[in-house]
C-alpha positions in Angstrom: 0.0 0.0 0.0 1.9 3.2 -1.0 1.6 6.8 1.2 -1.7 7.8 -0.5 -4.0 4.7 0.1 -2.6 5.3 3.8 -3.7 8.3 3.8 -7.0 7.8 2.1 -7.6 4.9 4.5 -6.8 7.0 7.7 -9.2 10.0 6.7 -11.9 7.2 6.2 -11.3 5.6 9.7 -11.0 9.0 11.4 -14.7 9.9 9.6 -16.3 6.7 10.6 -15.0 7.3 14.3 -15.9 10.5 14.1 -19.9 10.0 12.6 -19.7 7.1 15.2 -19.3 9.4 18.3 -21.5 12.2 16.9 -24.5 9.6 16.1 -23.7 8.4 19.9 -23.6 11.7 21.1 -27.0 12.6 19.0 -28.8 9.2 20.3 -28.0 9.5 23.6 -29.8 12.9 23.8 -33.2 12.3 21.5 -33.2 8.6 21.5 -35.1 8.0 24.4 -37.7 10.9 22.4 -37.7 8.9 19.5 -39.0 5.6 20.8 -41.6 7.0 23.2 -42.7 8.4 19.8 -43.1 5.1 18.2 -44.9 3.7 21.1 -47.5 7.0 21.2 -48.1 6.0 17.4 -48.9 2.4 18.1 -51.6 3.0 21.1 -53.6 5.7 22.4 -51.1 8.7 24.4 -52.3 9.1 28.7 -55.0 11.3 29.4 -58.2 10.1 27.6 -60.8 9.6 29.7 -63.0 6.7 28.3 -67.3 7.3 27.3 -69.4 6.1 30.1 -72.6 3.9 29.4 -76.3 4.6 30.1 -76.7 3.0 33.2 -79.6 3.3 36.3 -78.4 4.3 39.2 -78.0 1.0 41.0 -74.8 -1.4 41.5 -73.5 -2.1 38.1 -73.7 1.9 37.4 -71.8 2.1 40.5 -69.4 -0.1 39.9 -68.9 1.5 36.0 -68.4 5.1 37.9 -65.4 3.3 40.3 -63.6 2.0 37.2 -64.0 5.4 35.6 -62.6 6.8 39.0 -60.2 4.4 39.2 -58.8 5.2 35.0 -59.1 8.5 36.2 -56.6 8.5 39.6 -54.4 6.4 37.3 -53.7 9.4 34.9 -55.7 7.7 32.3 -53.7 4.5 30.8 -54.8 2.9 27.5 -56.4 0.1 27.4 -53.7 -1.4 25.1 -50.8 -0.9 27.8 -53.1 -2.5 30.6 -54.3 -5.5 28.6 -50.3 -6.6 27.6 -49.9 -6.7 31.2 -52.9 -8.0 32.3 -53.1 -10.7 29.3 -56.1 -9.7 28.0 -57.9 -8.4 24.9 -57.9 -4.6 25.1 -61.2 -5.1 23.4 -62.5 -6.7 26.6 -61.1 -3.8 29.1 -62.5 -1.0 26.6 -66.1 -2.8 26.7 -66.2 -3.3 30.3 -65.8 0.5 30.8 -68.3 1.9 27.7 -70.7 -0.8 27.1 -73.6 -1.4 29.0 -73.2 -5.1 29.3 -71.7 -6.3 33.0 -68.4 -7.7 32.8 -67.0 -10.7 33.9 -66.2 -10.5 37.9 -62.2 -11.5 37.1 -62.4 -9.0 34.3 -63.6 -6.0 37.0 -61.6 -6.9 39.5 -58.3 -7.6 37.2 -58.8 -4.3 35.8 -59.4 -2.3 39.2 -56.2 -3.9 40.6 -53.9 -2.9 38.0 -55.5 0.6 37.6 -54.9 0.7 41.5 -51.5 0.1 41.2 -50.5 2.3 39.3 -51.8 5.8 41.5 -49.2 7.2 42.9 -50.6 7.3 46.7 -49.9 10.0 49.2 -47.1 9.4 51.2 -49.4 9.4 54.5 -51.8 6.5 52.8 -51.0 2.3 52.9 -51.1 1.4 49.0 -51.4 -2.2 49.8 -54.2 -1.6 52.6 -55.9 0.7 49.4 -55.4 -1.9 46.7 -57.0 -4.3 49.1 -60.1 -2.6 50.2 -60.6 -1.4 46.3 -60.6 -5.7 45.5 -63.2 -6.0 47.9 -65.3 -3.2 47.3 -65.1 -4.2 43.1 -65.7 -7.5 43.9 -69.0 -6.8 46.1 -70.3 -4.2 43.4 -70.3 -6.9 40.8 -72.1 -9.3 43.0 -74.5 -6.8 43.5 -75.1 -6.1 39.8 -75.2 -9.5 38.8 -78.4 -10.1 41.4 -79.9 -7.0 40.0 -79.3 -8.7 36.7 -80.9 -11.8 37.1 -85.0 -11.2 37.0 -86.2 -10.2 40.2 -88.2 -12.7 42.3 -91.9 -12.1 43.1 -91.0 -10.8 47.4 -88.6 -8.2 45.9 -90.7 -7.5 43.2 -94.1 -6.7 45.6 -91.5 -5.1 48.3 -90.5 -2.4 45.6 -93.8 -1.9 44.5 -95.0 -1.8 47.5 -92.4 1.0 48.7 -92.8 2.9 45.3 -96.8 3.0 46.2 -96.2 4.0 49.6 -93.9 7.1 48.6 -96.3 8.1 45.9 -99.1 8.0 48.3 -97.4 10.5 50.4 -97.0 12.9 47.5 -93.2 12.2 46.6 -93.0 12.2 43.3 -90.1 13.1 40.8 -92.1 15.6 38.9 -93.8 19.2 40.8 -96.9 19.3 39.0 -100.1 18.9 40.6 -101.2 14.9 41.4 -103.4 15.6 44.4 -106.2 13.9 42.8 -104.0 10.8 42.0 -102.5 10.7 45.7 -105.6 10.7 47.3 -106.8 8.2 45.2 -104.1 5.8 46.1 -104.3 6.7 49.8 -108.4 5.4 49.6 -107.1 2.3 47.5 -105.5 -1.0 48.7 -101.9 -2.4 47.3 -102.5 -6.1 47.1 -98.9 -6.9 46.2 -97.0 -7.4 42.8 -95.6 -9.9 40.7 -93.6 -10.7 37.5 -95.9 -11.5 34.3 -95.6 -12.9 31.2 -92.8 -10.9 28.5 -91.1 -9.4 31.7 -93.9 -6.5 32.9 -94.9 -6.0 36.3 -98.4 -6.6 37.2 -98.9 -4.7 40.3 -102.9 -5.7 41.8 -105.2 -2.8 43.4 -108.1 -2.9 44.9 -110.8 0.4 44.6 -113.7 0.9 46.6 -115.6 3.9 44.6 -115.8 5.3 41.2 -114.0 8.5 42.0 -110.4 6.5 42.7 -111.2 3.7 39.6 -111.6 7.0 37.5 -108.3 9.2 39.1 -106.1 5.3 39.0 -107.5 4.3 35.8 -104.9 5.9 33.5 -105.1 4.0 29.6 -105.6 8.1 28.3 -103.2 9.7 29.7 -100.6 6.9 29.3 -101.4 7.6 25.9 -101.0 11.3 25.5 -97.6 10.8 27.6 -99.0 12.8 30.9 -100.7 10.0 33.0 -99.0 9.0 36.7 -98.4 5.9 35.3 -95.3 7.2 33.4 -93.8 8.6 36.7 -94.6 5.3 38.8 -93.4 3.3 35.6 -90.0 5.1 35.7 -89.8 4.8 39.6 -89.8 1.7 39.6 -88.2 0.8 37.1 -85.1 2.4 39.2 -85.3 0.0 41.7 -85.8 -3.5 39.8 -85.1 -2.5 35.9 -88.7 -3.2 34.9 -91.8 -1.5 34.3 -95.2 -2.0 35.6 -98.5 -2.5 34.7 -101.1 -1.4 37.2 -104.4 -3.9 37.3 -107.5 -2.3 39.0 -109.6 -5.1 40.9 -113.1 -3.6 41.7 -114.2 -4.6 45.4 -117.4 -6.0 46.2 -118.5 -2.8 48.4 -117.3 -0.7 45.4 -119.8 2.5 45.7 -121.6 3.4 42.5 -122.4 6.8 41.7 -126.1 7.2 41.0 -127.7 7.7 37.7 -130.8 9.3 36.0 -132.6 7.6 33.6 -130.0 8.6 30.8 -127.0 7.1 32.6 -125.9 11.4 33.9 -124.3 11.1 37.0 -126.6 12.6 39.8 -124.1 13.2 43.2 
């Protein structure tokens, strides 16, 4: 090799040394930015909080709103990052959060645990005393949803009739327009009880004793203009089992006749 190859070969080594230490230099600074890029890219970045589902306000709506509270002390993570570690489908942990559908009891719990552990706890608080009471607390949510799931039997069925009656007979109702007609009409009445029917109704059985409380109960009309008290009691109760109702009026034998004229006018 004669003096110029040398040289050539020298200034080619020093360059390659030198890009070498520059592109180490250069990594060492944005590297680290660069591949937290490339992971952004592939899943959702921290900080989107997830839709909630149309839920009544019973158990599984309460145990929907501790998961959201749970994503949300957690600083949001995506479902993608918590389902590598968890070994599930993020499809799964996304639907247990937006969808109305209960999840499965390991799925819940699974995913309240390791959004748990990841909140950064006060210094004052015991994280493993917190990770525990948020197991049990899940875990008692979803067996509370998954009784209110199943269809109701016929004692809690007439019990929260029965204590939907009793509250609209003492004038609580959810809407402030007048029903003073209605509420003493179910005060003169008698609740016989309740009971699941056929296609998943409530038939709820009431006795009247006079014409005046058959006429103020007897709602078919204004069920069907959308203003009868049947809409309100529907939707009440409904809140407490997930069903609606369908009120049956059972005249009693003393039932008290108004009195007619010869063309059938009411006289009194």
């Amino acid at each position: 090799m004669n003096l110029v190859e040398n040289v050539v070969a020298g200034l080619l080594v020093a360059l390659f040394l030198g890009c070498a230490r520059y592109f180490g230099a250069w990594w060492h600074r944005h590297g680290a930015l660069l591949v937290m890029s490339a992971i952004f890219r592939l899943e959702p970045p921290m900080g989107s909080p997830l839709a909630k589902p149309d839920l009544l306000p019973v158990a599984h709506r309460q145990l929907n709103d501790q998961l959201h509270e749970l994503h949300s002390r957690a600083n949001y993570p995506s479902m993608r990052s918590l389902a590598r570690v968890m070994g599930v489908s993020p499809t799964t942990l996304s639907d247990s959060m937006t969808k109305a559908k209960l999840p499965s009891k390991d799925t819940a719990v699974r995913l309240a645990l390791a959004l748990a552990e990841r909140i950064r706890w006060d210094a004052d608080v015991d994280a493993d005393e917190q990770v525990d009471r948020i197991d049990r607390q899940i875990a008692r949510l979803w067996e509370e949803a998954r009784q209110e799931a199943e269809p109701p039997d016929n004692d809690r069925i007439a019990q929260a009739v029965r204590e939907t009656w009793e509250d609209f007979a003492s004038g609580c109702w959810p809407n402030p327009w007048d029903r003073d007609e209605v509420i003493e009409a179910m005060q003169r009445a008698t609740f016989n009880g309740a009971e699941l029917s056929f296609g998943g109704w409530v038939d709820v059985f009431v006795t009247v004793y006079d014409a005046d409380t058959y006429s103020a109960l007897d709602d078919d009309w204004g069920s069907f203009l959308g203003e009868g008290w049947l809409d309100d009691f529907d939707m009440a109760v409904s809140r407490r089992l997930g069903t609606l109702v369908k009120v049956l009026l059972h005249i009693a034998e003393e039932f008290d006749k108004p009195e007619t004229d010869g063309a059938g006018v009411i006289t009194r």
